[in-house]
C-alpha positions in Angstrom: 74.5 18.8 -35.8 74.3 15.3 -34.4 72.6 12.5 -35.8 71.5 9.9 -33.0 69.7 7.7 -35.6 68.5 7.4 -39.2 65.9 4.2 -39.8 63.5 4.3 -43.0 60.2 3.0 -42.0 56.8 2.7 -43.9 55.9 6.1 -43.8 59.4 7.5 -44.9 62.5 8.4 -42.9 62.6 8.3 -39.3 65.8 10.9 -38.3 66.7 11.4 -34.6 68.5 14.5 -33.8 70.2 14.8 -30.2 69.5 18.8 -30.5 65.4 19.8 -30.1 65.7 23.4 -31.6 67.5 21.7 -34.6 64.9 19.3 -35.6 62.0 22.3 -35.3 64.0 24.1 -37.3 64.9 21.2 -39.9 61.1 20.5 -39.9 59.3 24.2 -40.3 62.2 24.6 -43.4 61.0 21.6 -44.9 57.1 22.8 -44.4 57.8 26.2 -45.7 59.5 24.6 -49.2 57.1 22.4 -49.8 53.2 21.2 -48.5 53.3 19.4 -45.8 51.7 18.9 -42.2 53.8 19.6 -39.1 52.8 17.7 -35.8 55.0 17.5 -33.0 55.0 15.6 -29.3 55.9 15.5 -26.2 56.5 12.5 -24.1 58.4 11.8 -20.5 60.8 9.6 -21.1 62.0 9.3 -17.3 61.5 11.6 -14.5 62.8 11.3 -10.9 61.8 14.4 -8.6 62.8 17.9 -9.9 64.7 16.1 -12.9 62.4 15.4 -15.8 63.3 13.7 -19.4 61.0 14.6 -22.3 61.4 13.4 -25.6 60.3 15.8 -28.6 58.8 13.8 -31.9 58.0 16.0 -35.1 56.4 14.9 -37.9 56.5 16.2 -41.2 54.2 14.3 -43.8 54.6 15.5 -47.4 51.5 15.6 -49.3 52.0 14.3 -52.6 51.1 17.1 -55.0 52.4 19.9 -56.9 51.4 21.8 -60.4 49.8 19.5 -63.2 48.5 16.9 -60.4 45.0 15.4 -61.1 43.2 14.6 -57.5 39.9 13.9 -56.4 38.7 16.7 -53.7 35.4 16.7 -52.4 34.2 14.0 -54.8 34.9 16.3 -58.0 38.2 15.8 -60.1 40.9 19.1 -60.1 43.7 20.1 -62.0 47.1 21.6 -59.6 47.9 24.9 -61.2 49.9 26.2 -58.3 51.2 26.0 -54.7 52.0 29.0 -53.1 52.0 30.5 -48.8 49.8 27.3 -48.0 47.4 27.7 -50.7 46.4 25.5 -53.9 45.2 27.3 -56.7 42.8 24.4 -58.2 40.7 24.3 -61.5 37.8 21.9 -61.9 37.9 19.8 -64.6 34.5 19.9 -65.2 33.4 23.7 -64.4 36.7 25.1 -65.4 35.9 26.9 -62.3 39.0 27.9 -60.2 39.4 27.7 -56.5 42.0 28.5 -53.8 42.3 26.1 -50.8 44.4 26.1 -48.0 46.8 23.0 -47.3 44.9 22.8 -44.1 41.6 22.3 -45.9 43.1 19.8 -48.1 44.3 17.8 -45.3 41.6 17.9 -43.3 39.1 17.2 -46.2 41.4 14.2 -47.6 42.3 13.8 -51.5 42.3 10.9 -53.6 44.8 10.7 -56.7 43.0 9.0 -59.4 44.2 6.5 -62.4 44.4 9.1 -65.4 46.3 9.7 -68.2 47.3 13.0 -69.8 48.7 14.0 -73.2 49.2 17.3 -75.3 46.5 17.6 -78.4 46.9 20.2 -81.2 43.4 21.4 -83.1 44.0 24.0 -86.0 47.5 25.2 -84.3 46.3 25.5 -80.6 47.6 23.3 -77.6 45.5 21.7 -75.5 46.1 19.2 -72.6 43.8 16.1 -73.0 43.0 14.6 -69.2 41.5 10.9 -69.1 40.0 9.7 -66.0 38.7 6.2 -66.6 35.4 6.9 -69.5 36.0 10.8 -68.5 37.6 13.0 -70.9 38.5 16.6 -70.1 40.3 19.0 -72.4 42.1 22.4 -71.2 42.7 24.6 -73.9 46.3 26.6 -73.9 47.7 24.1 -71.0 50.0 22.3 -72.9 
């Protein structure tokens, strides 16, 4: 394996491998351990006649959630309680009702990670896990 370059920019880290099949492979191993988006891109860096120089650029872009996350999706607030083959397994705060989604949908739709707090509450010996958001209080029974 040869590193050409490491740099850190805004997004993250930018790592430059000298072999293609490498980096795909570095890239879909990442993906499959944890959600992410894959994008890759092709650009011609020089060509002269039957001699052409492309340069490969994949993206991985980590999407910042895993179980006991609180996000906004679709305007209603969701509790993470799994992440399994590119699917969430959400519960809405508010319903209780429980959803699967897709990374893809996720992505695509967008997500917002509110200001909340969360803490453990016992009520005549039972567990529950006590979500604030702002004024909005939501309480799961057995969670904690």
């Amino acid at each position: 394996m040869v590193f050409l370059k490491i740099e850190d920019t805004e997004e993250g880290l930018d790592i430059k491998l000298s072999d293609q099949s490498l980096a795909r492979s570095i890239a879909y191993k990442i993906h499959k351990a944890v959600p992410s988006r894959v994008t890759e891109s092709q650009s011609v860096v020089r060509g002269h006649g039957d001699k052409v120089i492309t340069k490969l650029s994949i993206s991985v872009a980590l999407v910042p959630l895993s179980r006991g996350s609180v996000i906004i999706y679709l305007n209603r607030p969701y509790y993470v309680l799994s992440y399994s083959q590119g699917t969430f397994r959400l519960m809405e705060l508010g319903s209780r009702e429980i959803i699967n989604v897709r990374l893809s949908e996720i992505i695509k739709d967008g997500i917002s990670v509110p200001s909340y707090e969360t803490r453990c509450v016992e009520d005549r010996g039972s567990r529950s896990l006590e979500i604030m958001i702002g004024n909005d209080r939501y309480v799961l029974n057995g969670m904690c």
